[in-house]
C-alpha positions in Angstrom: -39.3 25.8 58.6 -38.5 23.2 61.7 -36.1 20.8 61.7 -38.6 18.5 61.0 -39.1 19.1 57.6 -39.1 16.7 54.4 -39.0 16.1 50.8 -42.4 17.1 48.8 -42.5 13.6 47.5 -42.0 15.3 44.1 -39.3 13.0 42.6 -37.8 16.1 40.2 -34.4 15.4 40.7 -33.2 19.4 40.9 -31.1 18.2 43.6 -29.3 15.8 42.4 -31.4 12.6 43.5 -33.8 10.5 41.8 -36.3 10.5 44.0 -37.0 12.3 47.7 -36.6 9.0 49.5 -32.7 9.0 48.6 -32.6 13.0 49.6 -34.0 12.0 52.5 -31.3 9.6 52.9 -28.8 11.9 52.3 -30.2 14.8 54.9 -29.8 12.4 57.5 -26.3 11.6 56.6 -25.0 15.0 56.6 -23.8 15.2 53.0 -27.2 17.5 51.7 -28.8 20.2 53.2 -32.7 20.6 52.8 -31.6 24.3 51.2 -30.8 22.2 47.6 -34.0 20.8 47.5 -35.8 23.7 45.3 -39.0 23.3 47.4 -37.4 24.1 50.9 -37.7 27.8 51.1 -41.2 29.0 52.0 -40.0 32.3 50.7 -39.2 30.5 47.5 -43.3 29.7 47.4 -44.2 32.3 48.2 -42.6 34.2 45.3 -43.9 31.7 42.4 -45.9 33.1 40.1 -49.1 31.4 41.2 -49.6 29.5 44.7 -51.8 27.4 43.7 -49.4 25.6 42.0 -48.3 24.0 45.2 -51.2 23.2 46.3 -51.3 20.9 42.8 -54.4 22.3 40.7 -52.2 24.9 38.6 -49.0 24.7 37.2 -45.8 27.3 37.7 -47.6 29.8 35.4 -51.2 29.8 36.4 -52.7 27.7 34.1 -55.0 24.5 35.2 -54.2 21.2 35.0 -57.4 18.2 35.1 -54.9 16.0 37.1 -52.1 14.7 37.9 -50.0 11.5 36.6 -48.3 9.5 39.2 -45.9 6.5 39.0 -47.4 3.3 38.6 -47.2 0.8 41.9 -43.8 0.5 42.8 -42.4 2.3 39.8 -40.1 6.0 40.3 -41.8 8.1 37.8 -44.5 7.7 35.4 -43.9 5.8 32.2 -42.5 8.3 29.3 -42.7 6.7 25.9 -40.5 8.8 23.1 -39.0 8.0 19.5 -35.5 9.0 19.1 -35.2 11.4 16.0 -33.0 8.5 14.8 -35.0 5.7 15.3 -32.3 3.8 14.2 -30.1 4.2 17.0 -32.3 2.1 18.8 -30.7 -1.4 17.0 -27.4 0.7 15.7 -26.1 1.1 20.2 -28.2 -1.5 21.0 -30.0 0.0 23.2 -31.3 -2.3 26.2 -33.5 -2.3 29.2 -31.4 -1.3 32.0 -29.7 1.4 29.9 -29.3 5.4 30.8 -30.0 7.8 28.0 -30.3 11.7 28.1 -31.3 13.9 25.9 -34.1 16.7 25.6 -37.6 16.1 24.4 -37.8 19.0 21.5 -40.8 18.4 19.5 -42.9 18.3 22.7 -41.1 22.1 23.1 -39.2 20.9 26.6 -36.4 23.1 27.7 -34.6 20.8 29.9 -32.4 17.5 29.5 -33.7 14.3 31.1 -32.2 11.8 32.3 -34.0 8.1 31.0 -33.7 4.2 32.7 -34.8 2.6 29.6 -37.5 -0.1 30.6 -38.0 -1.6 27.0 -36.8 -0.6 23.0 -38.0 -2.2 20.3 -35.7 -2.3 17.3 -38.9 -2.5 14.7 -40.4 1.3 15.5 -37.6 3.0 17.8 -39.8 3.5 20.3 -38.3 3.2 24.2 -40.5 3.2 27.7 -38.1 4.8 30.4 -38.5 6.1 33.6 -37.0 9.7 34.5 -34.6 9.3 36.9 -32.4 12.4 38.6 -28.9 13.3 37.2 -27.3 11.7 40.0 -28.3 8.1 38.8 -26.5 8.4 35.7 -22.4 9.3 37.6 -20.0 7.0 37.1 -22.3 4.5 34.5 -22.3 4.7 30.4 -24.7 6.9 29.1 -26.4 7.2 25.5 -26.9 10.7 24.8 -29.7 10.8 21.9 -29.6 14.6 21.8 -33.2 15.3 21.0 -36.6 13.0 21.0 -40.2 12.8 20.3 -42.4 12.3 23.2 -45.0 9.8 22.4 -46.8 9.2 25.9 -46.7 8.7 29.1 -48.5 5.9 31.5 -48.8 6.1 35.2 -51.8 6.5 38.3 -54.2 9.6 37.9 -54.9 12.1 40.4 -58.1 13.7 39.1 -57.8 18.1 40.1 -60.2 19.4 38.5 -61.8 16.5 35.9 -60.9 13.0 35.5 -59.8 11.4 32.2 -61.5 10.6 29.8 -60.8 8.0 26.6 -60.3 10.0 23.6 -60.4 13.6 25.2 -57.0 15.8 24.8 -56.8 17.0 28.7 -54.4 18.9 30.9 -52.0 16.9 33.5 -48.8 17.4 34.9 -46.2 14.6 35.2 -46.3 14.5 39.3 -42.2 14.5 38.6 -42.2 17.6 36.1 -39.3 19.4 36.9 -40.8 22.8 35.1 -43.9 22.0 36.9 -45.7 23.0 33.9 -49.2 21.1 32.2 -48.8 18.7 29.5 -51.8 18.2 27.1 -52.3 14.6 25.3 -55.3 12.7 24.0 -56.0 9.7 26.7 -55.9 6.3 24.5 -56.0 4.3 27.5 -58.0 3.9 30.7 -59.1 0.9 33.3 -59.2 1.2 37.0 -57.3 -1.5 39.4 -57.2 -1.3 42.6 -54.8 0.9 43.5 -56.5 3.5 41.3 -57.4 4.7 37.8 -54.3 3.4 35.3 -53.5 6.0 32.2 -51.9 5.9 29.3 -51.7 9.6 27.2 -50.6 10.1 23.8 -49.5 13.1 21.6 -48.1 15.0 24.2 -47.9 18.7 23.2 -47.1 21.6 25.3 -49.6 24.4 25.2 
């Protein structure tokens, strides 16, 4: 791999950064080598389960995916919507937009801790719309750890793979960010095209 090489565009924030841009950044600096991003090695790829999950129609263990769920314009990551599993915390730390929370979605079945930029929290239901951001963005700031959480949706751009979404249909996508790199399934509840492209909302996310 030449010296020429950069970021996926991924946004998974395994290396430390919240997005590729700020790896990027940081290659050209001196203080990272492209060897921490986990995509760097071809050898790496070339020993993953299934290939064709780089190539973005599968994900890490074979399985399809109908697409892909981008960030909306301008946004970092896709929208991720969850309920605490103590709603209550929400008015009880007062829990505003601008706010870093972590904590691991568990009754979606999600191994790994995120790290949330809370974009809104309502105090009535509990529920908060964050962005992921990488583990580097929360250093040196306050962070509200909730533990555990419900994932209730996400919202962001579709890349149709293999099908494109369709209102009221559970489907297969993968959160372009998705540090597993495994499909989600939800039920689309929400679907209009703009001109950047077709804008979805999906709800009860499971993994399966």
């Amino acid at each position: 791999m030449g010296e020429d090489w950069t970021p996926p565009g991924r946004n998974c924030g395994a290396c430390g950064y919240g997005t590729c841009d700020e790896f990027s950044l940081a290659l050209r600096t001196g203080t990272r080598r492209k060897e921490e991003c986990p995509f760097s090695s071809q050898v790496l790829h070339q020993e993953m389960p299934c290939a064709e999950a780089i190539l973005g129609t599968a994900d890490i263990l074979g399985d399809p995916f109908d697409f892909i769920l981008h960030p909306l314009p301008g946004e970092c990551s896709a929208r991720k919507i969850l309920l605490p599993f103590r709603p209550d915390l929400v008015e009880k730390w007062d829990i505003q937009p601008g706010d870093i929370l972590t904590g691991r979605p568990m009754g979606a079945g999600c191994p790994v801790q995120h790290v949330l930029l809370v974009l809104s929290a309502s105090n009535v239901s509990g529920v908060i719309v964050t962005h992921v951001v990488g583990p580097l963005y929360s250093r040196g700031r306050e962070v509200k750890d909730l533990e555990a959480y419900h994932i209730i949706g996400f919202e962001g751009m579709a890349e149709s793979v293999s099908k494109s979404p369709v209102f009221g249909r559970r489907m297969r996508f993968l959160p372009a960010y998705c540090m597993m790199n495994l499909a989600h399934t939800g039920v689309v509840n929400q679907l209009f095209s703009r001109k950047e492209g077709l804008q979805v909302r999906v709800e009860d996310i499971r993994l399966l």
